[in-house]
One Martini backbone bead per residue (centre of mass of N, CA, C, O) as a GRO file, in nm:
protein
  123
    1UNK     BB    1  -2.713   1.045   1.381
    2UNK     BB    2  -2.933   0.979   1.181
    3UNK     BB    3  -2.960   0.786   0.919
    4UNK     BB    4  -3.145   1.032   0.769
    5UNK     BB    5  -2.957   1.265   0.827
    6UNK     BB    6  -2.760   1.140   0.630
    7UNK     BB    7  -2.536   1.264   0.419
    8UNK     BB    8  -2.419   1.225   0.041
    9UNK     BB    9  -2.105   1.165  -0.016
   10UNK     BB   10  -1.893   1.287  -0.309
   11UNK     BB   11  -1.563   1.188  -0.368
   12UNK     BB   12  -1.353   1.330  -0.613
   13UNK     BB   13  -1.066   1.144  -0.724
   14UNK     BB   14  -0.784   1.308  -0.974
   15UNK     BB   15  -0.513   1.207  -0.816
   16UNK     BB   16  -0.204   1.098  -0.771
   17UNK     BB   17  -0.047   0.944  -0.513
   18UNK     BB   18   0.173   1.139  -0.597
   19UNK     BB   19   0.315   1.469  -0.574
   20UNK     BB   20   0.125   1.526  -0.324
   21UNK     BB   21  -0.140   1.569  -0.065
   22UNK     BB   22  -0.444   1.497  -0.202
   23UNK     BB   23  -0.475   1.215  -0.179
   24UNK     BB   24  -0.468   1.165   0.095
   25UNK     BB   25  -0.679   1.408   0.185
   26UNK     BB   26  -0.926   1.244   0.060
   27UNK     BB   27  -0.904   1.018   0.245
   28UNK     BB   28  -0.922   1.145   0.517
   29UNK     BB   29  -1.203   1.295   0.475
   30UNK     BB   30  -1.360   0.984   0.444
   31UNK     BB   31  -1.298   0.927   0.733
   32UNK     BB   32  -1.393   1.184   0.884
   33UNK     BB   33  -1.713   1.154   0.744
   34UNK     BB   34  -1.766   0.859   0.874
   35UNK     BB   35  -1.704   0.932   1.169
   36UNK     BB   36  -1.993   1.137   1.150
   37UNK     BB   37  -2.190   0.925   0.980
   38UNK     BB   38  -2.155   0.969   0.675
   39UNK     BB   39  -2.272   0.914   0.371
   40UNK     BB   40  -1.927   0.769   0.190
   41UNK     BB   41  -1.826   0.807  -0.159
   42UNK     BB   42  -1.600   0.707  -0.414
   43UNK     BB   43  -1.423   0.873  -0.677
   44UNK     BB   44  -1.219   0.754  -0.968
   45UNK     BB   45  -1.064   0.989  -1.175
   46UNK     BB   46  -0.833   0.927  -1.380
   47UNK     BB   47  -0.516   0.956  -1.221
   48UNK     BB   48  -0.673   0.847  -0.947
   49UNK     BB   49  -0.656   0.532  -1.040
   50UNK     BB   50  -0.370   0.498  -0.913
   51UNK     BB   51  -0.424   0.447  -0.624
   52UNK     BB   52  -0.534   0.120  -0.733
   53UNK     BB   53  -0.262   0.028  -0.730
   54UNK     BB   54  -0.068  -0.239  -0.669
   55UNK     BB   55   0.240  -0.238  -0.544
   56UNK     BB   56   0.365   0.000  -0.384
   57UNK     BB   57   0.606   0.221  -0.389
   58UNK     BB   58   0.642   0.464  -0.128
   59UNK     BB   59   0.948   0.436  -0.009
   60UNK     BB   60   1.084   0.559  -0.329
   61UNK     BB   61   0.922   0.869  -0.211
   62UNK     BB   62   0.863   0.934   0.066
   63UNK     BB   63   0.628   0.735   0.124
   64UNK     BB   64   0.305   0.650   0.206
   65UNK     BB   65   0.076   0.390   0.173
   66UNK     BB   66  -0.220   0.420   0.030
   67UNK     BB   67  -0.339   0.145   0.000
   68UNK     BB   68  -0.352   0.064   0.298
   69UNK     BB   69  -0.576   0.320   0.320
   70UNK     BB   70  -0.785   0.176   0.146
   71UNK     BB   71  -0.811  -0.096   0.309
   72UNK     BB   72  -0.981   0.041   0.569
   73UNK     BB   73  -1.276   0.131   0.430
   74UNK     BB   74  -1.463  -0.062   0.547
   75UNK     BB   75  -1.428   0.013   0.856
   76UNK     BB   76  -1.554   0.271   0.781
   77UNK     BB   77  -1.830   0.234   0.618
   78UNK     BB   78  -1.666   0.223   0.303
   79UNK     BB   79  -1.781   0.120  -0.001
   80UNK     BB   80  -1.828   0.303  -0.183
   81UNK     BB   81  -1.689   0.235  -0.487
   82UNK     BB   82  -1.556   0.438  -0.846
   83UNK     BB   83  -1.473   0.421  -1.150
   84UNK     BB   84  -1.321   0.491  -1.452
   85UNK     BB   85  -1.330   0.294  -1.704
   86UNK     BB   86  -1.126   0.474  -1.908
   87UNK     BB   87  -0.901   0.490  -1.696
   88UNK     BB   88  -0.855   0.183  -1.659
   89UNK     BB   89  -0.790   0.139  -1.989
   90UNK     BB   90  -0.553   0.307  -2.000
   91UNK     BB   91  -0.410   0.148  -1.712
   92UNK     BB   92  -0.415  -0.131  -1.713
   93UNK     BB   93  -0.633  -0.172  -1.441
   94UNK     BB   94  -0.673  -0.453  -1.220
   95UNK     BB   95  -0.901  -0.464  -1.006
   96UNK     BB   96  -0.892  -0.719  -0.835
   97UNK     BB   97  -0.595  -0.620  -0.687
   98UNK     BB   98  -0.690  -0.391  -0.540
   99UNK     BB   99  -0.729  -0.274  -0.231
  100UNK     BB  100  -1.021  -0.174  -0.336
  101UNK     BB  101  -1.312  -0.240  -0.406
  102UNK     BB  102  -1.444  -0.136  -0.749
  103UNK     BB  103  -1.668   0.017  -0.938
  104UNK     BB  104  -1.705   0.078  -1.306
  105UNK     BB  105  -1.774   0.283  -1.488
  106UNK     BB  106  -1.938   0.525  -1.707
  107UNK     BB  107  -2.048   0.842  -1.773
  108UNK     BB  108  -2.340   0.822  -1.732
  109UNK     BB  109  -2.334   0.695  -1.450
  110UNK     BB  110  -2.101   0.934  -1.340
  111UNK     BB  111  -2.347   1.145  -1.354
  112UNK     BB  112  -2.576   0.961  -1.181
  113UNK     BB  113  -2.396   0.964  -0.922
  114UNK     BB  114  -2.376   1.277  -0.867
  115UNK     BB  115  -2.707   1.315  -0.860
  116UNK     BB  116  -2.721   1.107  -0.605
  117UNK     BB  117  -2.571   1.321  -0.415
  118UNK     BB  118  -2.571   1.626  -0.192
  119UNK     BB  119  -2.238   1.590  -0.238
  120UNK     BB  120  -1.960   1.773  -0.364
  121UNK     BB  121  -1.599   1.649  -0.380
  122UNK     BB  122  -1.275   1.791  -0.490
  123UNK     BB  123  -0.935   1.664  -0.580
   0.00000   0.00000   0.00000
């Protein structure tokens, strides 16, 4: 598919990472719109930026670390990241340490990226 042909998927991942199958669901969507070409940008809003919470200890919940799976997002040309930054500063979330690079949001910017992709998926 051209670049051109290739639709803006934002997803939006508000759920936290164990607890549910919801957050890795999201990740593994976005791996595999990656892979069909399409251009997939990830907004976390509220619960789900603890996805990007460092030195997580998944096996003491017998989950795999979302973590590492975050970190490879790179790797498929999934580069825009951002997060919700009331959220970020309600969990005194570190960006600087996460998982992978993403970018702080406010309301009316996350607004405006909303209405900036073709499809909105939510989780």
């Amino acid at each position: 598919m051209a670049a051109s042909e290739a639709k803006r998927v934002l997803l939006v991942i508000r759920h936290s990472p164990y607890g549910s199958s919801l957050a890795r669901a999201s990740i593994d969507l976005a791996l595999a719109a990656a892979a069909f070409d399409q251009d997939v940008s990830l907004l976390f809003l509220g619960d789900g930026v603890l996805q990007l919470c460092p030195d997580q200890q998944a096996d003491a919940v017998g989950s795999r670390n979302l973590g590492r799976l975050l970190a490879s997002l790179p790797l498929y040309d999934i580069t825009q990241v951002y997060v919700d930054a009331d959220a970020v500063t309600r969990y005194r979330l570190d960006l600087a340490a996460a998982p992978v690079t993403a970018q702080a949001l406010d309301r009316q910017a996350i607004s405006q990226l909303m209405g900036s992709h073709d499809h909105l998926v939510g989780f």
